[in-house]
Kinemage of the C-alpha trace (Angstrom):
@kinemage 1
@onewidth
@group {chain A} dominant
@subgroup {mainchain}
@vectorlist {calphas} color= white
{ca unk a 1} P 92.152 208.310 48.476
{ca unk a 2} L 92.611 209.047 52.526
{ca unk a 3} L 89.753 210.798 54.445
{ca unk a 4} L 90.793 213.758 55.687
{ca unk a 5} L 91.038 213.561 59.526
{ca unk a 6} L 88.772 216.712 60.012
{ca unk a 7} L 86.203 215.249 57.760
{ca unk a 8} L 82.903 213.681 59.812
{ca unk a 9} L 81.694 211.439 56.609
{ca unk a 10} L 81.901 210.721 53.147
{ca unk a 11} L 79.322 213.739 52.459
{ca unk a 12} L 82.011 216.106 52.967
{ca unk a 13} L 84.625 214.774 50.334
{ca unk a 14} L 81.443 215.881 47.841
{ca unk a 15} L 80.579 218.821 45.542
{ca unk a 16} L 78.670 221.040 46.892
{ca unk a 17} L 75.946 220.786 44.688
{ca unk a 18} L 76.545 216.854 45.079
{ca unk a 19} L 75.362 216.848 48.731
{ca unk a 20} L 72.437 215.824 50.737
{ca unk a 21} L 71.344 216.806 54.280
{ca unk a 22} L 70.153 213.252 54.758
{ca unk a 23} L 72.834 211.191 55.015
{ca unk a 24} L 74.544 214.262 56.935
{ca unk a 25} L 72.201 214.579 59.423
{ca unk a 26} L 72.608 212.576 62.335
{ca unk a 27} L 73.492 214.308 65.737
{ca unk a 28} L 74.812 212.744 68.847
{ca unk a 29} L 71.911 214.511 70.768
{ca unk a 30} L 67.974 214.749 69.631
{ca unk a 31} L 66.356 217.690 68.657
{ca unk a 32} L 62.925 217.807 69.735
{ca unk a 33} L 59.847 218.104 66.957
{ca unk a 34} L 56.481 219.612 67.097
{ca unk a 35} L 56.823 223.028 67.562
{ca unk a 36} L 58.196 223.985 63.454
{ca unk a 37} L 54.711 224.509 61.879
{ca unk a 38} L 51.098 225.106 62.973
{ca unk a 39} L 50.256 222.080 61.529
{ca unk a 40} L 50.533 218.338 61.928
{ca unk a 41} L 53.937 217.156 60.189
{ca unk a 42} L 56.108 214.051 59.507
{ca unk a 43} L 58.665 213.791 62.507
{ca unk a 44} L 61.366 211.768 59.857
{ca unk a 45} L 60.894 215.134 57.554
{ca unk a 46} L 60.576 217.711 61.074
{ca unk a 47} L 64.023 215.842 62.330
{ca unk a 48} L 65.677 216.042 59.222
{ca unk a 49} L 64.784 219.751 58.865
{ca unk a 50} L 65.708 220.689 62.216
{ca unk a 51} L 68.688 218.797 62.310
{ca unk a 52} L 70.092 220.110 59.117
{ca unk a 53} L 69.567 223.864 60.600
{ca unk a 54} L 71.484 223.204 63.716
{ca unk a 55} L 74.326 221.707 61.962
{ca unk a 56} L 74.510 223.890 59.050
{ca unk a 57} L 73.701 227.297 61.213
{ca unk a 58} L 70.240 228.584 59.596
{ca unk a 59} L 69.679 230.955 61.493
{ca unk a 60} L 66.858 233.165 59.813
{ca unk a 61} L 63.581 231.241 59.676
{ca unk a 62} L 60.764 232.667 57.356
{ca unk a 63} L 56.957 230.591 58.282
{ca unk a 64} L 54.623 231.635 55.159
{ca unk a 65} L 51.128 229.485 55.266
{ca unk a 66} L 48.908 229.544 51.996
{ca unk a 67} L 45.877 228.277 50.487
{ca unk a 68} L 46.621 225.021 48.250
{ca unk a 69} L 43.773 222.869 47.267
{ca unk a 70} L 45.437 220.059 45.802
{ca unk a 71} L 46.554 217.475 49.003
{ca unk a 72} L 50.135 217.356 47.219
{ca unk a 73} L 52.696 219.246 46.606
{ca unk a 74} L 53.390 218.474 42.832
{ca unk a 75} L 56.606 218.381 40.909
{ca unk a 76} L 58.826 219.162 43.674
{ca unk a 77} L 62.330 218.952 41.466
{ca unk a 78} L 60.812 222.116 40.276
{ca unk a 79} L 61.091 223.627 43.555
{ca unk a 80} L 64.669 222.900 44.953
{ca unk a 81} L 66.734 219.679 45.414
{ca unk a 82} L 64.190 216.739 47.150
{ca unk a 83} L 65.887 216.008 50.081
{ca unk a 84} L 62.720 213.807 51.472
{ca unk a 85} L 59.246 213.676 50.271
{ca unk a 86} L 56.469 212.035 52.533
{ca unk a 87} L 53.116 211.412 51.021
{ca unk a 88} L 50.256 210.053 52.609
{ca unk a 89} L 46.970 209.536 51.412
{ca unk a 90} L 45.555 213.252 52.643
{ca unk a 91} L 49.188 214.722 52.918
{ca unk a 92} L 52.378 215.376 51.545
{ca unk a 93} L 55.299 216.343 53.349
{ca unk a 94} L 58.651 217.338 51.951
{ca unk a 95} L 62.376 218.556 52.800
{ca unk a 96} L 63.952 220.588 49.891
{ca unk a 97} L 66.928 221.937 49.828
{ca unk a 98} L 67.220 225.430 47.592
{ca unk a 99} L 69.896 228.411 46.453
{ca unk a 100} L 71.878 229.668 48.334
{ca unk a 101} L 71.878 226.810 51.091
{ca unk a 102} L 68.513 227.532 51.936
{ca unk a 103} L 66.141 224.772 53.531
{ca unk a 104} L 62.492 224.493 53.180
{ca unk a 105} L 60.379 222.217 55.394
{ca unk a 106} L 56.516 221.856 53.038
{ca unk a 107} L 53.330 220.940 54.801
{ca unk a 108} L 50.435 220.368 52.960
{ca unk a 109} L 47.552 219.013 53.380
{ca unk a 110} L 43.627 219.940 53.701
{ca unk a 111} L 43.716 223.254 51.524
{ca unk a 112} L 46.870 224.965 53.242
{ca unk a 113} L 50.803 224.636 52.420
{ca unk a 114} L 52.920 226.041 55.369
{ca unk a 115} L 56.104 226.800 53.975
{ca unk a 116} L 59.062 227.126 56.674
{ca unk a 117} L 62.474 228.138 54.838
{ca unk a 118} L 65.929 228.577 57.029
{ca unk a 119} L 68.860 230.401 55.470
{ca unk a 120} L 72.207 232.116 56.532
{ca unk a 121} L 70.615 235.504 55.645
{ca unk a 122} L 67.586 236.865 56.103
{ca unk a 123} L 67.071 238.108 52.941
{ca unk a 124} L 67.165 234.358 51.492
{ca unk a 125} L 64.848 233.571 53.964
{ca unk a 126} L 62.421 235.691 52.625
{ca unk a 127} L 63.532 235.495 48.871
{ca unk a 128} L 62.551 231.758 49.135
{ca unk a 129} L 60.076 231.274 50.896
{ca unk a 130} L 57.912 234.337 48.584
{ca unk a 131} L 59.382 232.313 45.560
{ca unk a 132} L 57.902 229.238 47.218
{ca unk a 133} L 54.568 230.776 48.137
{ca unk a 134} L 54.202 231.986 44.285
{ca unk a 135} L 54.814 228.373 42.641
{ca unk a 136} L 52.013 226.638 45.841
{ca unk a 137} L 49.483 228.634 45.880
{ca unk a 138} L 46.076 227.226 45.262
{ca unk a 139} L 43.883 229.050 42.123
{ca unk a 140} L 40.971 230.883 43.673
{ca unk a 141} L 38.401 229.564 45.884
{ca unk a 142} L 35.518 228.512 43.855
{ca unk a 143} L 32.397 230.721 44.201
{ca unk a 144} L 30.267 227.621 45.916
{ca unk a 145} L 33.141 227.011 48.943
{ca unk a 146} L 33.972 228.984 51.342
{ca unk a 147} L 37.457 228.006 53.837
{ca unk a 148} L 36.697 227.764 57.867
{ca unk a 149} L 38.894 226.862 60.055
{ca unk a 150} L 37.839 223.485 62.195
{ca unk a 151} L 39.695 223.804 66.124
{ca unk a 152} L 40.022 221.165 68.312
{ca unk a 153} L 41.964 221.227 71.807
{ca unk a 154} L 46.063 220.278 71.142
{ca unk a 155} L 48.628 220.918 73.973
{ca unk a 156} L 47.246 222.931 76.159
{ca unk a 157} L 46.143 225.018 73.519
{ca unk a 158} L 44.353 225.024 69.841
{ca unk a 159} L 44.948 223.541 67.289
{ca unk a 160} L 43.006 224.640 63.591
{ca unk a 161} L 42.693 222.995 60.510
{ca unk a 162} L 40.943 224.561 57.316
{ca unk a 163} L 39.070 223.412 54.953
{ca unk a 164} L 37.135 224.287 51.958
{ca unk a 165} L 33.295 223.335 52.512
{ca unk a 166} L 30.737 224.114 50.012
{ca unk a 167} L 28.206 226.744 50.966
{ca unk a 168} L 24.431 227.856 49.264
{ca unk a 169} L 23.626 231.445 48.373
{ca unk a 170} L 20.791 232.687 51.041
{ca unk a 171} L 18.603 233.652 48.278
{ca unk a 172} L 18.767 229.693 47.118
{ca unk a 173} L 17.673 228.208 50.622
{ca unk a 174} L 15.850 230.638 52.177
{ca unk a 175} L 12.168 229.084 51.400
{ca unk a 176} L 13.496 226.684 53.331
{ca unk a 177} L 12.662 228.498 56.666
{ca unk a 178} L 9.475 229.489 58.138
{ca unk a 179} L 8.336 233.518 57.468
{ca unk a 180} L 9.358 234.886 60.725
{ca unk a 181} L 12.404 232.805 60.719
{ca unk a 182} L 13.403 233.936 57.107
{ca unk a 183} L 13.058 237.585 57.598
{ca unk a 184} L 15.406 237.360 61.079
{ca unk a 185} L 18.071 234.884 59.118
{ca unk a 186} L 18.219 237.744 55.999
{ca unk a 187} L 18.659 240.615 58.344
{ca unk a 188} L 21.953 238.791 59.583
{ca unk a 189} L 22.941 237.718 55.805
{ca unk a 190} L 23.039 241.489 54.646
{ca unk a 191} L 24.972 242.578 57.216
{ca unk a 192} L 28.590 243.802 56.811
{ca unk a 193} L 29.483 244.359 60.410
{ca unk a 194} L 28.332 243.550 63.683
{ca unk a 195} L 25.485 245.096 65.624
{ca unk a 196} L 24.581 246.011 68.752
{ca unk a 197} L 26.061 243.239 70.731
{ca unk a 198} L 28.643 240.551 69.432
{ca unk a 199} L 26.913 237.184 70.110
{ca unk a 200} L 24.031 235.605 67.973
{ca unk a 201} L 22.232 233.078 69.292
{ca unk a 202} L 20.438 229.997 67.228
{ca unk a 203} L 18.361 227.753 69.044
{ca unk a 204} L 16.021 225.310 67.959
{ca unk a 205} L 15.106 221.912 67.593
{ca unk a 206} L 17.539 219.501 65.546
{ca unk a 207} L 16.278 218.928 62.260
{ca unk a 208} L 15.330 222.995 61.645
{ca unk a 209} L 18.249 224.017 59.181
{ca unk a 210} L 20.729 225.394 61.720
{ca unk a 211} L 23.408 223.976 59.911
{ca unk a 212} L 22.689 224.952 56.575
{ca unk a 213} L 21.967 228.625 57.620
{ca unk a 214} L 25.721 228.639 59.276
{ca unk a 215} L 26.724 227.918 56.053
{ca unk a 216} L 25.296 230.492 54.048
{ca unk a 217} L 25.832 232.495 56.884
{ca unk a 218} L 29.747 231.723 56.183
{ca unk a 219} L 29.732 232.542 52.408
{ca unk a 220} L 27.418 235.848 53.123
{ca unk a 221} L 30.254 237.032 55.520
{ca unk a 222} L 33.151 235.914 53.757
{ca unk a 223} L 33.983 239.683 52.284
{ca unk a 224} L 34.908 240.706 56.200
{ca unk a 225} L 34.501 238.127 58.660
{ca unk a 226} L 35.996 234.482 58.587
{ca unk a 227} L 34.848 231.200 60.165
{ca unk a 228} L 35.917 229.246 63.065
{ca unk a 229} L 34.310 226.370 64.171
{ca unk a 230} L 34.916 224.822 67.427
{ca unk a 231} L 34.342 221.143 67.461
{ca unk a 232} L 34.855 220.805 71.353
{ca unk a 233} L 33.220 223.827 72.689
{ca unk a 234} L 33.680 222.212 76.844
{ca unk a 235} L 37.523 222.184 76.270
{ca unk a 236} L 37.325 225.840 74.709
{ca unk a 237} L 35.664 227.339 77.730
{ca unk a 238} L 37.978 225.147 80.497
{ca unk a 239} L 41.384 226.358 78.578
{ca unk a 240} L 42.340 229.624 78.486
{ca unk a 241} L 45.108 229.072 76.170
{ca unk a 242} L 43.024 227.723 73.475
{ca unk a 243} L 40.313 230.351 73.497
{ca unk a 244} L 43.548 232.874 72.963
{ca unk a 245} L 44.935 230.959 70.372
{ca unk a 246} L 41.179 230.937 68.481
{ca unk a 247} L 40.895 234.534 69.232
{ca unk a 248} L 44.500 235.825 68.134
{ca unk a 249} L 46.221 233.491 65.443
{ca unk a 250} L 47.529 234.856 62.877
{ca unk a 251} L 45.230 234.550 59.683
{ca unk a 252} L 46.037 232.650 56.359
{ca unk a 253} L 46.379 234.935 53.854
{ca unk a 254} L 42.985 234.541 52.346
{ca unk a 255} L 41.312 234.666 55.192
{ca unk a 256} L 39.982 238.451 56.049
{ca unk a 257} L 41.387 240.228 59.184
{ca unk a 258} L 38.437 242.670 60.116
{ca unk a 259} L 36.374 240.090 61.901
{ca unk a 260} L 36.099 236.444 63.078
{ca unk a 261} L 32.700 234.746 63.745
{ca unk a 262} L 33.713 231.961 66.751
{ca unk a 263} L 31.078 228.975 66.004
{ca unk a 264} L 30.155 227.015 68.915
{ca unk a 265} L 27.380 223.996 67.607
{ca unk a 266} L 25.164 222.547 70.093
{ca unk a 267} L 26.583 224.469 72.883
{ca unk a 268} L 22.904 225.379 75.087
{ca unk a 269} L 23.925 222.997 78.145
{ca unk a 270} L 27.568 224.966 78.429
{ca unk a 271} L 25.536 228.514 78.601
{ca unk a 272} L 23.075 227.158 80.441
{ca unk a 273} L 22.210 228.909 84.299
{ca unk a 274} L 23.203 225.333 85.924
{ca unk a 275} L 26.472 224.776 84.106
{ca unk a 276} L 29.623 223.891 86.352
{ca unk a 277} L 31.869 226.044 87.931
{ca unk a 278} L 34.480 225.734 85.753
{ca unk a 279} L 32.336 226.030 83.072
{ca unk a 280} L 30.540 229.493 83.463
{ca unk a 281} L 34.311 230.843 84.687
{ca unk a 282} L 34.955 229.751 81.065
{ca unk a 283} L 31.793 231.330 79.961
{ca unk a 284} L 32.733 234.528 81.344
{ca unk a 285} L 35.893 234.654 79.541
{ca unk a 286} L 34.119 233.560 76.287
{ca unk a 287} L 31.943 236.560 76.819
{ca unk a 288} L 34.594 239.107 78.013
{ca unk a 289} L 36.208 238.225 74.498
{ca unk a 290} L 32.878 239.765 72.682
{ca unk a 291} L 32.624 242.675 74.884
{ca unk a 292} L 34.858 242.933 77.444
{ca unk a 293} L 38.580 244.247 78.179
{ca unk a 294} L 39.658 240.832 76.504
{ca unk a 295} L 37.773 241.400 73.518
{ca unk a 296} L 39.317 245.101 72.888
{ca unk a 297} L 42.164 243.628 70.560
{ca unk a 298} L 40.521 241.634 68.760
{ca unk a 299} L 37.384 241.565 66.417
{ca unk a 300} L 35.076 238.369 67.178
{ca unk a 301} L 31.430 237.407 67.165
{ca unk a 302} L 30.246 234.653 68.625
{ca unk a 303} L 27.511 232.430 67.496
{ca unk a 304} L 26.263 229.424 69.535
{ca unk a 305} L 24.081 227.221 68.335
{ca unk a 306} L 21.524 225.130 70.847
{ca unk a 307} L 19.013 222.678 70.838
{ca unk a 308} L 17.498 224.248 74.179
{ca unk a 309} L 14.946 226.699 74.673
{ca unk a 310} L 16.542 230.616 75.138
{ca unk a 311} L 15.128 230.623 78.298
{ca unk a 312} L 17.646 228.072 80.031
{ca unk a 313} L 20.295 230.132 78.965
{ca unk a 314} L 22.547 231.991 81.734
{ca unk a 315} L 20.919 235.484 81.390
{ca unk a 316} L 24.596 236.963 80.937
{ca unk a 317} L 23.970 235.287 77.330
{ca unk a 318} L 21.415 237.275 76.894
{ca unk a 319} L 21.193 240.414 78.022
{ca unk a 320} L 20.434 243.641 75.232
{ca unk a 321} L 23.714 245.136 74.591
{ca unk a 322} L 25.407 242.060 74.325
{ca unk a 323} L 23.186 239.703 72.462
{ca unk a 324} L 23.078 241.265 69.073
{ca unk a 325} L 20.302 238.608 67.543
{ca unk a 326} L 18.872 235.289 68.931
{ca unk a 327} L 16.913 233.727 66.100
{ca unk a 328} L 13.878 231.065 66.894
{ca unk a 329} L 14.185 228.194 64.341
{ca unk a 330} L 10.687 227.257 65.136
{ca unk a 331} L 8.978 224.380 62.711
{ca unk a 332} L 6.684 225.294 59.946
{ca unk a 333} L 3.236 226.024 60.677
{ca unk a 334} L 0.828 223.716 59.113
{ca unk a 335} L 0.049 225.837 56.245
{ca unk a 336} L 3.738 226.651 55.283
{ca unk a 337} L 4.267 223.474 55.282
{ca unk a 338} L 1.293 222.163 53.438
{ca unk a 339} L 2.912 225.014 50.678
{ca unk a 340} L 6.684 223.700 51.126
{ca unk a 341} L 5.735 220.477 49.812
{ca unk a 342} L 3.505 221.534 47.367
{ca unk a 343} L 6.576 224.044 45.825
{ca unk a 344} L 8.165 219.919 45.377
{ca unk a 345} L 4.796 218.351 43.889
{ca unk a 346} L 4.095 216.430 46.827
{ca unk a 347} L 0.270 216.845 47.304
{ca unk a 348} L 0.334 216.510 51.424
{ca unk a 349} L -2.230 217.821 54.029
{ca unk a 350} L 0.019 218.908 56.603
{ca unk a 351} L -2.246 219.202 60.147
{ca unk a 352} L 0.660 219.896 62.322
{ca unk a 353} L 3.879 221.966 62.899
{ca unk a 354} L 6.789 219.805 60.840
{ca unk a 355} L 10.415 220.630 60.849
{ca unk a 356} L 12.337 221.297 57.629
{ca unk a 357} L 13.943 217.548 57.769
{ca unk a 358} L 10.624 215.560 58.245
{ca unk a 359} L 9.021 217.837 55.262
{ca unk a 360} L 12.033 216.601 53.145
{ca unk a 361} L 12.272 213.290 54.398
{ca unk a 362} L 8.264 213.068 52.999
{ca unk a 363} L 9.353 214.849 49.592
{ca unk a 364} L 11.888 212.050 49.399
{ca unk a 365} L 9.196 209.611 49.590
{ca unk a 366} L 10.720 208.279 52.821
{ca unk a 367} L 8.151 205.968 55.369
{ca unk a 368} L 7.327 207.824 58.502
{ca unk a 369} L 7.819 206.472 61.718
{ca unk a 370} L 5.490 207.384 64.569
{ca unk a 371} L 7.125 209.332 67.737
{ca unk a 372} L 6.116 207.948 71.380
{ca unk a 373} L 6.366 211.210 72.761
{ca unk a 374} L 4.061 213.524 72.861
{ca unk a 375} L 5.584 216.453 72.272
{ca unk a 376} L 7.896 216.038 69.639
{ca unk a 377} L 7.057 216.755 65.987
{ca unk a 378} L 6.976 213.285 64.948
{ca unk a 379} L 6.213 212.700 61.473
{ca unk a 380} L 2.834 210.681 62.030
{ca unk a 381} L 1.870 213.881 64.141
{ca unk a 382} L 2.577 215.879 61.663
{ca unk a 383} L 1.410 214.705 58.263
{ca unk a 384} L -1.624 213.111 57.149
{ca unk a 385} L -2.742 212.137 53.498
């Protein structure tokens, strides 16, 4: 049978239904990748997306991201025609094409599916990618998890992935903190909205719970304020970009819109009085987006976390007004701590303030090792028989 003269390859002398975008796909120019999703993607499956829009004139592009907890996308022939399917062992990628002539580029992949879907029409667009949306979406969040989103610096900008981490009740951890420190932690646990001032400030020495309180903190809040950990808080304050794109991106759709609690871990030398240039012009943004002009559009609290004393912090940190609670995670006192252990039938004399991971390292029935300094809370300091 002779090829028609108009046709470009054997594709073409198909059915339609017959036809794939793969072998069809090949331009004389490249189309460049990285900009389709929010998230990290294949380039074979990006390409093959983008390539089969441009050729085939999709011009109406619908971007839906959900929650998905499963790392795969599941029976895909159940979704549209499998034009390409990626997996990897945390991810799975796909191309699919569906009715209509519509395209769908999948990402999934640490508890979200982004769903991008190109069509002719508009109204496909949408049909789809809803259709799509219905048939990914992840059952609910279990009680115990809460979803944050993790940020790290990515082209000039930020870049967020979520996941699903789990998180303790306050009323389950909360003999785990000293009095004074308890009653401070449970005044921030019951509220529903900021107070006077949008930054908190935790400071403390390492080993006093900080972490664990964030989390609680997370699953306390989770009715009207979501979580956004930044895990390179020095590239957050030097990029102006980023801190916009941590501030303003558009929320998943099980994330709550009222408020967003900006996490910055280990962050005293950055808010420190002595920090660099660059670094307090950062800070002063960062603090303009709690309370200042910046910070009028959008709804964020800011909670750093530091192993430094409050006083070495840049007064602008904390001034009334814009410090709405800095909590002391101070060490046990002797007798708290003598009763911590003895809640865990550990029968220890405690002569000495101990932090909450060298009284469970001794409920463990771990050795102690003796600190050379003099005025750390070293275990053999600490605890005698």
């Amino acid at each position: 049978m002779p090829v028609p003269a108009n046709c470009d390859t054997i594709v073409d002398l198909l059915a339609p239904e017959e036809r794939s975008v793969l072998p069809a796909a090949a331009l004389t120019h490249p189309i460049s990748t990285g900009e389709t999703t929010d998230w990290t993607v294949n380039p074979v499956c990006e390409q093959l997306f983008l390539t089969a829009l441009e050729r085939h004139a999709l011009v109406h592009v619908e971007n839906v991201e959900i929650p998905r907890t499963d790392d795969e996308l599941g029976d895909l022939d159940a979704l549209g025609r499998v034009e390409l399917s990626w997996r990897t062992e945390d991810r799975h990628d796909a191309v699919v094409s569906l009715d209509d002539g519509a395209l769908a580029l999948l990402v999934c992949g640490h508890g979200v599916c982004e769903i991008v879907v190109a069509a002719r029409a508009a109204t496909t667009a949408r049909r789809e990618g809803r259709r799509l949306a219905g048939l990914l979406r992840a059952e609910p969040t279990p009680s115990d998890r809460v979803a944050m989103r993790f940020w790290t610096a990515y082209h000039g900008g930020g870049h967020g992935v979520r996941r699903r981490i789990e998180a303790p009740e306050w009323d389950e951890i909360e003999r785990n903190y000293p009095a004074i420190v308890r009653a401070r932690l449970a005044a921030l646990m019951a509220a529903r909205r900021p107070g006077a001032g949008s930054l908190v400030l935790w400071h403390g020495a390492p080993g006093t719970g900080k972490t664990h309180a964030l989390q609680a903190l997370a699953r306390a809040w989770r009715s009207w304020c979501s979580v956004h950990c930044i895990t390179d808080p020095e590239d957050l304050l030097r990029n102006t970009g980023y801190l916009m794109d941590v501030a303003t991106r558009e929320p998943a759709e099980d994330e709550h819109t009222d408020w967003r609690l900006i996490v910055l871990e280990d962050a005293g030398e950055l808010m420190a009085a002595s920090a660099r240039a660059e670094i307090g012009q950062g800070l002063s943004r960062l603090l303009n987006l709690t309370d200042g002009l910046l910070g009028q559009g959008v709804r964020c609290v800011l909670l750093v976390t530091t192993n430094e004393p409050i006083g070495r912090l840049h007064p602008a940190v904390r001034r009334p007004g814009r410090c709405w609670m800095a909590v002391d995670f101070a060490p046990f006192h002797p007798a708290e701590a003598t009763a911590w252990l003895a809640r865990r039938g550990v029968e220890r004399d405690v002569r000495a303030p101990a932090t909450l991971a060298e009284l469970f390292a001794v409920a463990d029935g771990r050795e102690l090792t003796a600190v050379a300094s003099g005025d750390g809370f070293g275990f053999a300091r600490a605890l005698t028989r």
